[in-house]
PDB file of N, CA, C and O in Angstrom, chain B, residues numbered from 101:
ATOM      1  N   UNK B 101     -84.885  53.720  21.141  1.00  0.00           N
ATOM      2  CA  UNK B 101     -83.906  53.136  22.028  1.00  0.00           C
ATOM      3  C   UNK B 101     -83.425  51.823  21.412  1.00  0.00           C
ATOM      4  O   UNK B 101     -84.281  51.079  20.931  1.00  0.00           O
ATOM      5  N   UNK B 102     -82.341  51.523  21.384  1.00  0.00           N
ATOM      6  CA  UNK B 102     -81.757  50.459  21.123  1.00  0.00           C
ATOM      7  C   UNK B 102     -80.734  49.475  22.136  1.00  0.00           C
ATOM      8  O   UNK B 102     -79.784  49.868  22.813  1.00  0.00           O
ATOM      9  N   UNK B 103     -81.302  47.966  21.987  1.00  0.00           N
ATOM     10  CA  UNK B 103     -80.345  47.309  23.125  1.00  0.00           C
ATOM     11  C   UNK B 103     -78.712  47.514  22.361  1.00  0.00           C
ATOM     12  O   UNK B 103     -78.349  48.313  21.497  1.00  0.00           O
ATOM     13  N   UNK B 104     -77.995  46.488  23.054  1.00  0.00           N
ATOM     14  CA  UNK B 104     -76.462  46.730  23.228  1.00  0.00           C
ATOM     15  C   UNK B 104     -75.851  46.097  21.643  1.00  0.00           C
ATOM     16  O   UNK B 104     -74.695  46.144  21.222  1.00  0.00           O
ATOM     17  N   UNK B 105     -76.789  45.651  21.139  1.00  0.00           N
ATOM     18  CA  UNK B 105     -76.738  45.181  20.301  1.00  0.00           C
ATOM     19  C   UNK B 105     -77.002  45.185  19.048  1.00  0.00           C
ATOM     20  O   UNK B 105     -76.591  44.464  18.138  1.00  0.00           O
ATOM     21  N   UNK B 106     -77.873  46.235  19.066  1.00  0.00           N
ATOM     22  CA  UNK B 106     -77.884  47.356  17.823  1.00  0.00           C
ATOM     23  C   UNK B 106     -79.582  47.139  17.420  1.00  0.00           C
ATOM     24  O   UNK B 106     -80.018  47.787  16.469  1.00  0.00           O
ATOM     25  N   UNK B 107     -80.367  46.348  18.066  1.00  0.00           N
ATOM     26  CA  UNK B 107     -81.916  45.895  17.693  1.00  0.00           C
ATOM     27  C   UNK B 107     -82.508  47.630  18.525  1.00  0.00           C
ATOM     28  O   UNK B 107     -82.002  48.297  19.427  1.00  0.00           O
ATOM     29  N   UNK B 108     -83.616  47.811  17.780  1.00  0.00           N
ATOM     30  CA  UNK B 108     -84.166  48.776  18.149  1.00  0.00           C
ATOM     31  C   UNK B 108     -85.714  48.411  19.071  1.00  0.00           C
ATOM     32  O   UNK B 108     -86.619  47.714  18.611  1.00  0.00           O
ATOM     33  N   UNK B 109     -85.728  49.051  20.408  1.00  0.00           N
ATOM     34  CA  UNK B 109     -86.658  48.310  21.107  1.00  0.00           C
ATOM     35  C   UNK B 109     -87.861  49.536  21.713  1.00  0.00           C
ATOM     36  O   UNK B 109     -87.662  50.504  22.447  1.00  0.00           O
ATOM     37  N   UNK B 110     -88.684  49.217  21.303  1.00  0.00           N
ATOM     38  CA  UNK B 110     -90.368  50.614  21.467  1.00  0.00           C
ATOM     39  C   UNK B 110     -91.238  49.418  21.963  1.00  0.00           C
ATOM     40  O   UNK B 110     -91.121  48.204  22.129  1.00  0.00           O
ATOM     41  N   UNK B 111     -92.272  50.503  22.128  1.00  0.00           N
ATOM     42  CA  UNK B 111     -93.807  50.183  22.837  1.00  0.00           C
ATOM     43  C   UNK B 111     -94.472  50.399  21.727  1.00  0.00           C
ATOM     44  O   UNK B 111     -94.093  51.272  20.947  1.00  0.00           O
ATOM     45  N   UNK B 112     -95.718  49.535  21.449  1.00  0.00           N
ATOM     46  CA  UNK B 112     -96.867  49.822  20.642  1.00  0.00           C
ATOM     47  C   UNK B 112     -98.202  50.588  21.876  1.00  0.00           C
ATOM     48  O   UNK B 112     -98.166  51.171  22.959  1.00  0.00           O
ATOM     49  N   UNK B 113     -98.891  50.296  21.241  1.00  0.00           N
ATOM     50  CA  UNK B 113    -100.269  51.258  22.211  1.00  0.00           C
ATOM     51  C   UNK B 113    -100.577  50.054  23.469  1.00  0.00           C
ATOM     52  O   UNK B 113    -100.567  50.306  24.674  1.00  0.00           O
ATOM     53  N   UNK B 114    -100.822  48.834  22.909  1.00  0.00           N
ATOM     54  CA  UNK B 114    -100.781  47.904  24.005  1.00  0.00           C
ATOM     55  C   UNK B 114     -99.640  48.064  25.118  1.00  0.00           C
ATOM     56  O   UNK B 114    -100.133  47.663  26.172  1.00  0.00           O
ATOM     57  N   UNK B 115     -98.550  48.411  25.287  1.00  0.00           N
ATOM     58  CA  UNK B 115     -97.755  49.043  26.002  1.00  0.00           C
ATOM     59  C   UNK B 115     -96.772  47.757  26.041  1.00  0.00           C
ATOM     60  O   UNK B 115     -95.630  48.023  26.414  1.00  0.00           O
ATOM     61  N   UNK B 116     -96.998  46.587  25.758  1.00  0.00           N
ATOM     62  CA  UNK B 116     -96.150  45.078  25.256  1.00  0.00           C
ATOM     63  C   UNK B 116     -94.576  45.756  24.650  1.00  0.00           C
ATOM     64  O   UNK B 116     -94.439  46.686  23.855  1.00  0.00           O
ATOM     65  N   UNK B 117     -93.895  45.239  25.080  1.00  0.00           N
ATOM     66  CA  UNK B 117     -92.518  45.989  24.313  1.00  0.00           C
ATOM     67  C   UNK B 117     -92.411  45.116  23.172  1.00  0.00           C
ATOM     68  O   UNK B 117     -92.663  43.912  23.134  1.00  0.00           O
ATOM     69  N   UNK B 118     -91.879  46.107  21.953  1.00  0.00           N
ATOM     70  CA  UNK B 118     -92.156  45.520  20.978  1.00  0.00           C
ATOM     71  C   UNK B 118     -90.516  45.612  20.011  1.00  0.00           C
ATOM     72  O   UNK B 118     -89.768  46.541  20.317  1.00  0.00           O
ATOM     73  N   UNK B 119     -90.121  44.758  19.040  1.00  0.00           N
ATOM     74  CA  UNK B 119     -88.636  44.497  19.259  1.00  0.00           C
ATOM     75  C   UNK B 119     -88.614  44.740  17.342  1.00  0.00           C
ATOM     76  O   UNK B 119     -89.085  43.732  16.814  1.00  0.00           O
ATOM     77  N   UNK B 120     -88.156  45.888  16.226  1.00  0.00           N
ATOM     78  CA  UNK B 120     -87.966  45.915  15.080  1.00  0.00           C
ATOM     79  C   UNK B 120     -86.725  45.364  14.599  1.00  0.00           C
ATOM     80  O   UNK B 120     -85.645  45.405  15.189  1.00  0.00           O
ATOM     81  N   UNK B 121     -86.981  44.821  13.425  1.00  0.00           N
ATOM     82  CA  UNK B 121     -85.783  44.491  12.871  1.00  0.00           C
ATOM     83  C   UNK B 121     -85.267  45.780  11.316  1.00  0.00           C
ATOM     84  O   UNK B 121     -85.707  46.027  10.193  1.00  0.00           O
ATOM     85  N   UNK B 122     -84.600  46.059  11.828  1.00  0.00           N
ATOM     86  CA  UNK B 122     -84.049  47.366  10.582  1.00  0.00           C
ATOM     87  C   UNK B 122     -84.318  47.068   9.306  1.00  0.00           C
ATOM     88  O   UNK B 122     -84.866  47.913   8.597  1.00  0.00           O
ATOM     89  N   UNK B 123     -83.991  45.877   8.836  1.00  0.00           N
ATOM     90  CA  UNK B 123     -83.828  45.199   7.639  1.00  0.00           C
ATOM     91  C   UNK B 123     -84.977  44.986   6.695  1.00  0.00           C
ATOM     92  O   UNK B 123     -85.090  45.120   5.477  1.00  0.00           O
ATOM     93  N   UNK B 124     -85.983  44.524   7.877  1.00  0.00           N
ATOM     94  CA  UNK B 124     -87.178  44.725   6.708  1.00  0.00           C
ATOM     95  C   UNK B 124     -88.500  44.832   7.859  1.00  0.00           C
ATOM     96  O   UNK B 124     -89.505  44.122   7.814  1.00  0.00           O
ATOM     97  N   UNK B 125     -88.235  45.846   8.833  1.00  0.00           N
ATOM     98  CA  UNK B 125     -89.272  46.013   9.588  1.00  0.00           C
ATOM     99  C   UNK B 125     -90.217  45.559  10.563  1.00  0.00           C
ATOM    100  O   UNK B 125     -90.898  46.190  11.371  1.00  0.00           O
ATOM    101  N   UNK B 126     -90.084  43.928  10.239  1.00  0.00           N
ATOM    102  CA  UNK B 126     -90.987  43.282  10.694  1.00  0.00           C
ATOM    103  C   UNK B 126     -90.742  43.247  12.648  1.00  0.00           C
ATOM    104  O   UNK B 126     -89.577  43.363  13.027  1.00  0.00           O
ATOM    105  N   UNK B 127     -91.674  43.115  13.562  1.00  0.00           N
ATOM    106  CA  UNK B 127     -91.766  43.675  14.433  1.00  0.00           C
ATOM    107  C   UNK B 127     -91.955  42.156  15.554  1.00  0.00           C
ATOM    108  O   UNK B 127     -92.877  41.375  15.318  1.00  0.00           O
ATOM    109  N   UNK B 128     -91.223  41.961  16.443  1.00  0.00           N
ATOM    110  CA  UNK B 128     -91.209  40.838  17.617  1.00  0.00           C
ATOM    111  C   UNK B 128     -91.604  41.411  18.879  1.00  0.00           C
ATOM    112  O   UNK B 128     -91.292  42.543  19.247  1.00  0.00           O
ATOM    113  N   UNK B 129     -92.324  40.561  19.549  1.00  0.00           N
ATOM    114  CA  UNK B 129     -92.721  40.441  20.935  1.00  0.00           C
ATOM    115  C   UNK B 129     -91.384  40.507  22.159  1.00  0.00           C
ATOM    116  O   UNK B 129     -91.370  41.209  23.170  1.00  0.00           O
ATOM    117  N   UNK B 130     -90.771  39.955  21.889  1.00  0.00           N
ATOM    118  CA  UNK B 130     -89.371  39.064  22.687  1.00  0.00           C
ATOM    119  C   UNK B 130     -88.158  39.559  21.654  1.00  0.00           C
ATOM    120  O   UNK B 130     -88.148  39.463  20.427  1.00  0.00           O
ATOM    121  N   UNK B 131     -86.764  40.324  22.861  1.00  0.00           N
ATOM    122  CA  UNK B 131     -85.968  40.322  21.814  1.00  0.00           C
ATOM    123  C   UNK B 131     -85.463  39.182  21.034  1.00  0.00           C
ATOM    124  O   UNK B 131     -84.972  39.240  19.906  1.00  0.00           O
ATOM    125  N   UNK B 132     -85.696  37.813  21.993  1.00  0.00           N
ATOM    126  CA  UNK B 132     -84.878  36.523  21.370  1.00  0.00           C
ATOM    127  C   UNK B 132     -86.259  36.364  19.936  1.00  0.00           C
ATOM    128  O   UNK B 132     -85.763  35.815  18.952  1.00  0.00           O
ATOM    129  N   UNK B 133     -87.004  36.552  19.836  1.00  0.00           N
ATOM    130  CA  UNK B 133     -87.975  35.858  18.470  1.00  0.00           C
ATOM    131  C   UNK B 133     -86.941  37.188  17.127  1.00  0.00           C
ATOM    132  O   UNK B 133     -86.551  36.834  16.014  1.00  0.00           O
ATOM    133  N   UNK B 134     -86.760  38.559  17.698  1.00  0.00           N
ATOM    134  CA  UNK B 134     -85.914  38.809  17.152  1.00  0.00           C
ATOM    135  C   UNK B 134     -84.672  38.063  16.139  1.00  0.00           C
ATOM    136  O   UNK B 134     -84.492  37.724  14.969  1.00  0.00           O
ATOM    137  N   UNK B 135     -84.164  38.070  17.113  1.00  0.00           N
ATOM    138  CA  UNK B 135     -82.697  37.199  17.298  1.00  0.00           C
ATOM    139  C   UNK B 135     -83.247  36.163  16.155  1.00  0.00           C
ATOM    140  O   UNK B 135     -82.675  36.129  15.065  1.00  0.00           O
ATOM    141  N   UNK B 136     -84.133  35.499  16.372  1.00  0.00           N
ATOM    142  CA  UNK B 136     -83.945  34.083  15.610  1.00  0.00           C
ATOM    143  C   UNK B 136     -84.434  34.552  14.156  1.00  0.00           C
ATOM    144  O   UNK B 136     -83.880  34.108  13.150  1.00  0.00           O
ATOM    145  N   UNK B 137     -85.386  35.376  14.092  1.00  0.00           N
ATOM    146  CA  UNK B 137     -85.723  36.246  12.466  1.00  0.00           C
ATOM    147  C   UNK B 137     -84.189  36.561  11.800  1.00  0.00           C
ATOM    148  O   UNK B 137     -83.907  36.202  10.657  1.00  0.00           O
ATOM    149  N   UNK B 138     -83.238  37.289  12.689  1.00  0.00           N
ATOM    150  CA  UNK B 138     -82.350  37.864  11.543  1.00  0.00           C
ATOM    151  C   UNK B 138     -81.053  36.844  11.445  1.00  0.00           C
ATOM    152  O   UNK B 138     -80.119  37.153  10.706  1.00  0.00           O
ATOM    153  N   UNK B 139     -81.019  35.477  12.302  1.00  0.00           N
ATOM    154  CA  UNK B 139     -80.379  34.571  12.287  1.00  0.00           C
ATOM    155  C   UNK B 139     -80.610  33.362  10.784  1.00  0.00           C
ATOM    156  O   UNK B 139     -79.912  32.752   9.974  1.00  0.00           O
ATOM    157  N   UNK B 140     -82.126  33.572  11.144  1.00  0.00           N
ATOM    158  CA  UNK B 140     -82.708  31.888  10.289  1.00  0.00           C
ATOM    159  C   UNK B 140     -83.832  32.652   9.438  1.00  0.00           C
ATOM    160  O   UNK B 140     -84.563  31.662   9.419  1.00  0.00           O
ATOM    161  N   UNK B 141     -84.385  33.366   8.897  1.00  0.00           N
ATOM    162  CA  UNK B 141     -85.077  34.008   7.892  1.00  0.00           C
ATOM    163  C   UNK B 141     -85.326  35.375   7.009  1.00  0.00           C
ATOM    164  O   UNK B 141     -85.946  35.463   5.950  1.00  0.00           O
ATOM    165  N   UNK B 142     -84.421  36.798   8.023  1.00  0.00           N
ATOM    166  CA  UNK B 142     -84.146  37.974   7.217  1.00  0.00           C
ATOM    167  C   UNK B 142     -83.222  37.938   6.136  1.00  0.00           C
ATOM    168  O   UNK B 142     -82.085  37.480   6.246  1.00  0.00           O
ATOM    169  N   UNK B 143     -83.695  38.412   5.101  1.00  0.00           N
ATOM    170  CA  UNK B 143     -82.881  38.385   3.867  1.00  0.00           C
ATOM    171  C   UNK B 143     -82.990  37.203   2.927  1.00  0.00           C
ATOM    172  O   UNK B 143     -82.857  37.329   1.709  1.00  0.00           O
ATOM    173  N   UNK B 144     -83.201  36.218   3.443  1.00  0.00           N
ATOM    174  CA  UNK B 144     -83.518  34.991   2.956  1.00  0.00           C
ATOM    175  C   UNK B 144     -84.222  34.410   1.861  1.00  0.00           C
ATOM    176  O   UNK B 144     -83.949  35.314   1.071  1.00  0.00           O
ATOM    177  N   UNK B 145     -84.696  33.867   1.393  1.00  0.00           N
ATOM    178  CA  UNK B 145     -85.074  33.454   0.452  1.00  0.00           C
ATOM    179  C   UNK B 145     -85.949  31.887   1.107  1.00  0.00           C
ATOM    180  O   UNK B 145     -85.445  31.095   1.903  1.00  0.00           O
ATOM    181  N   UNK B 146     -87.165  31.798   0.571  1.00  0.00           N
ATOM    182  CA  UNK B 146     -87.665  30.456   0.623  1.00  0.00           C
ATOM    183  C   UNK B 146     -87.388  29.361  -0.792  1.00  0.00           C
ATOM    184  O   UNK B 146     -87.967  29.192  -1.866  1.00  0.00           O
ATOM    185  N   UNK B 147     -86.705  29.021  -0.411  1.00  0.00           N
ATOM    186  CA  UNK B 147     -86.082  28.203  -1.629  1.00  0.00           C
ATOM    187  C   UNK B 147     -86.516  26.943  -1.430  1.00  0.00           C
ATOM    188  O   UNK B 147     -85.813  26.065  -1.931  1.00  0.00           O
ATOM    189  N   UNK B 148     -87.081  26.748  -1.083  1.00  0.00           N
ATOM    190  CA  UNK B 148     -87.922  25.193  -0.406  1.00  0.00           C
ATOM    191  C   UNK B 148     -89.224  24.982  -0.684  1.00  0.00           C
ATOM    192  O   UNK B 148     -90.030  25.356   0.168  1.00  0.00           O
ATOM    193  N   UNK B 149     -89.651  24.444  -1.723  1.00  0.00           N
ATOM    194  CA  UNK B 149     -90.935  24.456  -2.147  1.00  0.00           C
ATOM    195  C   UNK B 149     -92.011  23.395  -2.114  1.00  0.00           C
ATOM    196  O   UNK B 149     -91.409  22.473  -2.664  1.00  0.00           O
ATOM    197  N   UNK B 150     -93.110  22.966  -1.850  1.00  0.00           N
ATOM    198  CA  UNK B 150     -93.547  22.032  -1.473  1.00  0.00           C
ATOM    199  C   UNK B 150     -94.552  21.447  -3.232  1.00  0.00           C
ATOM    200  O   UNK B 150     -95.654  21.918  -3.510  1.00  0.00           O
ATOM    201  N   UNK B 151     -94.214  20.962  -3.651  1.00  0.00           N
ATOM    202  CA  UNK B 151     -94.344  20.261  -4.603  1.00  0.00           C
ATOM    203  C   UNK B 151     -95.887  20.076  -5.032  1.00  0.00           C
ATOM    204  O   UNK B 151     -96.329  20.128  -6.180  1.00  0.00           O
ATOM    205  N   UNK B 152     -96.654  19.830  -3.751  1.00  0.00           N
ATOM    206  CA  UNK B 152     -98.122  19.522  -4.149  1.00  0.00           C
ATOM    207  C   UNK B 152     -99.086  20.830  -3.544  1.00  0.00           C
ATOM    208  O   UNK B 152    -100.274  21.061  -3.770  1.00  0.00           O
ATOM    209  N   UNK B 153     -98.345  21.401  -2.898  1.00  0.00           N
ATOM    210  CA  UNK B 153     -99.954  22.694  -2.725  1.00  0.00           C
ATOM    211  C   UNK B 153     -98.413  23.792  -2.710  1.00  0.00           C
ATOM    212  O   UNK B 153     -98.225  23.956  -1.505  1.00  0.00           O
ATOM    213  N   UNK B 154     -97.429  24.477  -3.380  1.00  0.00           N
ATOM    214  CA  UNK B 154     -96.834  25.223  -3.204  1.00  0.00           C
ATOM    215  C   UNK B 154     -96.206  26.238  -2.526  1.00  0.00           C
ATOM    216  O   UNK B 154     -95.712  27.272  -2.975  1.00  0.00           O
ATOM    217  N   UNK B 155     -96.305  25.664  -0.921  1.00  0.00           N
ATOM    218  CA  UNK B 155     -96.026  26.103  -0.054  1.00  0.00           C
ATOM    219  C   UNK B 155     -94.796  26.701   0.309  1.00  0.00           C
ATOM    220  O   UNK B 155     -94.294  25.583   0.422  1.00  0.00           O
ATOM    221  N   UNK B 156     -93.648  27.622   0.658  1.00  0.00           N
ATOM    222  CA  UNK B 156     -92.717  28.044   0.463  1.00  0.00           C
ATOM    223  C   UNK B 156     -91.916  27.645   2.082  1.00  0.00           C
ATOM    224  O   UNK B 156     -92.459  27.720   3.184  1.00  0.00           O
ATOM    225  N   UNK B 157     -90.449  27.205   1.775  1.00  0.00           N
ATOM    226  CA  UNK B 157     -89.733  26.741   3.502  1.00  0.00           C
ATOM    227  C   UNK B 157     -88.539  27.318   3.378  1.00  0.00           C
ATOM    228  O   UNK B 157     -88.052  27.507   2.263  1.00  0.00           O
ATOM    229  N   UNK B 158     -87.926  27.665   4.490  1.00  0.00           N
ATOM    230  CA  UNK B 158     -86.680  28.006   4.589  1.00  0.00           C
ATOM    231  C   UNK B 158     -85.900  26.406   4.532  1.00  0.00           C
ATOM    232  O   UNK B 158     -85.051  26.013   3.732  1.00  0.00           O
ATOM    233  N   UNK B 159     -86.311  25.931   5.283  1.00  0.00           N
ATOM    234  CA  UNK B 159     -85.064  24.476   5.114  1.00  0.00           C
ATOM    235  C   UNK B 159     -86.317  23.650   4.777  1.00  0.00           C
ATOM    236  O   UNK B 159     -87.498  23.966   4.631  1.00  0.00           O
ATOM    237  N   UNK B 160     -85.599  22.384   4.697  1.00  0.00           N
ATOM    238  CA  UNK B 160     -86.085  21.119   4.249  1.00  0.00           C
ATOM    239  C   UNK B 160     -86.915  20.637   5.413  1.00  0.00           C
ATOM    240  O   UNK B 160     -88.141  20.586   5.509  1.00  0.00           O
ATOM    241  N   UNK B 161     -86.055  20.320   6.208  1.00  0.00           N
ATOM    242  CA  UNK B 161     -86.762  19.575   7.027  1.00  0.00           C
ATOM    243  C   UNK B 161     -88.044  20.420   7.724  1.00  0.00           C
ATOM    244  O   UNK B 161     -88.590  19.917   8.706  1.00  0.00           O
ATOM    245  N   UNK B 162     -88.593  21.938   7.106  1.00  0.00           N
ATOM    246  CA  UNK B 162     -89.909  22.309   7.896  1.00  0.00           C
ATOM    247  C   UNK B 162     -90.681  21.709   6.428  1.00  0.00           C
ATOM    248  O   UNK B 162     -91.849  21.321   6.452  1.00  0.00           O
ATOM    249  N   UNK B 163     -89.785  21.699   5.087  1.00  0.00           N
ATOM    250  CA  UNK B 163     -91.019  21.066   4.049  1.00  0.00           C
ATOM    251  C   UNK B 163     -91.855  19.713   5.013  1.00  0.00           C
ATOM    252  O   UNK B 163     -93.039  19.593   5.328  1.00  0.00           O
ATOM    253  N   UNK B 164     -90.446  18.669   5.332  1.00  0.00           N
ATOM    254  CA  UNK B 164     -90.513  17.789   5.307  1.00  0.00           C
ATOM    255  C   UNK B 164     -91.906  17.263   6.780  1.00  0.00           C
ATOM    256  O   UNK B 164     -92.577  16.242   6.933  1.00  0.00           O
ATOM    257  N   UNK B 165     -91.808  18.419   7.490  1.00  0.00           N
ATOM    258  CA  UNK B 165     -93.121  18.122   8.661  1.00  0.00           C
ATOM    259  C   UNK B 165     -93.974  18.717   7.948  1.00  0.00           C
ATOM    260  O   UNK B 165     -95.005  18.072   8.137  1.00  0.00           O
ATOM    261  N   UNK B 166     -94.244  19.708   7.104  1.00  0.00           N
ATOM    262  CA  UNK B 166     -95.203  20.252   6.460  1.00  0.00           C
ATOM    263  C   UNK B 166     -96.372  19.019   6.140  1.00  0.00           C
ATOM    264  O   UNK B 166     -97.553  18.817   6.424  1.00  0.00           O
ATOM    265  N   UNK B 167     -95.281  18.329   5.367  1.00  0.00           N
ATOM    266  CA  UNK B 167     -95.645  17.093   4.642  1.00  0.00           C
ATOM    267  C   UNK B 167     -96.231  16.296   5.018  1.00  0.00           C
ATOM    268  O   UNK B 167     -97.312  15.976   4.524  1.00  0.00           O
ATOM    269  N   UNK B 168     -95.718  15.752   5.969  1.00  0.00           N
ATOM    270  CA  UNK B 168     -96.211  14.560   7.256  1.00  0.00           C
ATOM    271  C   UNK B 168     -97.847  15.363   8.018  1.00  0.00           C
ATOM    272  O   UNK B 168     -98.903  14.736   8.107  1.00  0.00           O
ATOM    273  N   UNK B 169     -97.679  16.695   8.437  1.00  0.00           N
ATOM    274  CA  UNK B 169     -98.887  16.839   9.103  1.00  0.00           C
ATOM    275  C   UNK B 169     -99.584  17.496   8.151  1.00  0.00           C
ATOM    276  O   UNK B 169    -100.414  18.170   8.761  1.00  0.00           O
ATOM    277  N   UNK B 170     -99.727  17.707   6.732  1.00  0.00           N
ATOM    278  CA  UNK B 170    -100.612  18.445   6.048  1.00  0.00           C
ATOM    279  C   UNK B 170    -101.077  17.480   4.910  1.00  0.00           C
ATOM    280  O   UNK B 170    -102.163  17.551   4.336  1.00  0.00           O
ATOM    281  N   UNK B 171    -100.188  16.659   4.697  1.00  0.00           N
ATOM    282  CA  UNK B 171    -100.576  16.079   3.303  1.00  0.00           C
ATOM    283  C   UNK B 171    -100.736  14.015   3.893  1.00  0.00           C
ATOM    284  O   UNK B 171    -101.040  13.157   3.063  1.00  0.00           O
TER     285      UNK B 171
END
């Protein structure tokens, strides 16, 4: 089944509705956690690299809290 919007929406065994993304499978709780995967990280690339333990970011500014609370 798919919403109006073309996301494809099933049950796992827990019976939790569970929300796929076509593109590369990966599977959400909530259609909106959906939504924000194929908005801000499907297809993507981590091009954001953290310099001292090599950690990989979509933008800067998650390096940049990385930073502050890890290092």
């Amino acid at each position: 089944m798919r919403s109006k919007d073309g996301y494809e929406i099933g049950n796992i065994i827990s019976f939790l509705n569970v929300h796929r993304c076509f593109n590369c499978s990966k599977r959400y709780k909530t259609l909106n956690s959906l939504r924000r995967h194929r908005r801000v990280e499907c297809g993507k690339t981590k091009d954001v690299i953290c310099a001292i333990c090599n950690h990989s970011f979509y933008y800067k500014q998650d390096l940049q809290k990385h930073i502050h609370k890890k290092h």
